[in-house]
C-alpha positions as CSV (number, residue, x, y, z in Angstrom):
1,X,0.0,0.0,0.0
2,X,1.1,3.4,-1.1
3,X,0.7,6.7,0.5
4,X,1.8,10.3,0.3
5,X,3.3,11.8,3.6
6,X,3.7,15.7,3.6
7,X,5.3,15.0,-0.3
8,X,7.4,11.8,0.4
9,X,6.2,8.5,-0.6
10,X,5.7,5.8,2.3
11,X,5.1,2.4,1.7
12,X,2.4,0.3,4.6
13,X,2.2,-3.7,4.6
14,X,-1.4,-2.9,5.3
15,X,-4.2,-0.1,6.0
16,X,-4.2,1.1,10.2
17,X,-5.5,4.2,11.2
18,X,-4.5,7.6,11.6
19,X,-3.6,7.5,15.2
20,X,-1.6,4.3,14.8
21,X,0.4,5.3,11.9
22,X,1.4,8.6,13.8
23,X,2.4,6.6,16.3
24,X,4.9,4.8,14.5
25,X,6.5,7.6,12.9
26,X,6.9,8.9,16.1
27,X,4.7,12.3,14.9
28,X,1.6,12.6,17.5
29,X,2.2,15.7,18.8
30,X,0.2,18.3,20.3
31,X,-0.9,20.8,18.3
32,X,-0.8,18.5,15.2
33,X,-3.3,18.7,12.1
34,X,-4.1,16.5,10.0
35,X,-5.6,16.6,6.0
36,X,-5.9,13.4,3.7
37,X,-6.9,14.3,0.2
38,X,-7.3,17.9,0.8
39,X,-9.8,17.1,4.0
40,X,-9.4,18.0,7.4
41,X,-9.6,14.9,9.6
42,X,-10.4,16.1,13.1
43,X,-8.3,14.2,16.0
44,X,-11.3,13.1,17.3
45,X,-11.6,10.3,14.1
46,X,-7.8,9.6,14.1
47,X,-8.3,6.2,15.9
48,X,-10.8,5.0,13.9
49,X,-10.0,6.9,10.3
50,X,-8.1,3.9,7.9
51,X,-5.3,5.5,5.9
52,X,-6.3,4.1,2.6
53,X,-3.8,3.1,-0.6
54,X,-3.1,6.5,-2.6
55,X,-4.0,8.8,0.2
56,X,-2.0,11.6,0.1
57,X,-1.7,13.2,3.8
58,X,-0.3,16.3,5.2
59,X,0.7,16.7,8.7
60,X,1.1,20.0,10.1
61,X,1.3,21.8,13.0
62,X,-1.9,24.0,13.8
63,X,-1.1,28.0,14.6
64,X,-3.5,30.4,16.2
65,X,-3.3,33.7,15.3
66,X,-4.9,37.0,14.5
């Protein structure tokens, strides 16, 4: 399974979720955001979102401002 991670390509034996695949790259954070596809994925679905083959995802780190 193939996957787009903030432009690099990442190879996954298998689909797992958000939170789980964060996990692994050592990347949940706080403060993090998260978009798959161009779609916000709030944190509250990151345990029970699959990454899916071809997503393309962007990790971030969320800023408040004015």
């Amino acid at each position: 399974m193939k996957i787009m991670l903030n432009d690099q390509p990442l190879e996954l034996e298998h689909p797992v979720s958000i939170a789980t695949l964060l996990e692994r790259l050592e990347r949940h954070q706080p403060g993090t955001a998260l978009a798959i596809n161009q779609t916000i994925i709030p944190r509250a679905d990151w345990g029970t979102h699959q990454v899916q083959d071809g997503d393309d995802i962007l990790l971030f780190q969320a800023i408040a401002g004015g």
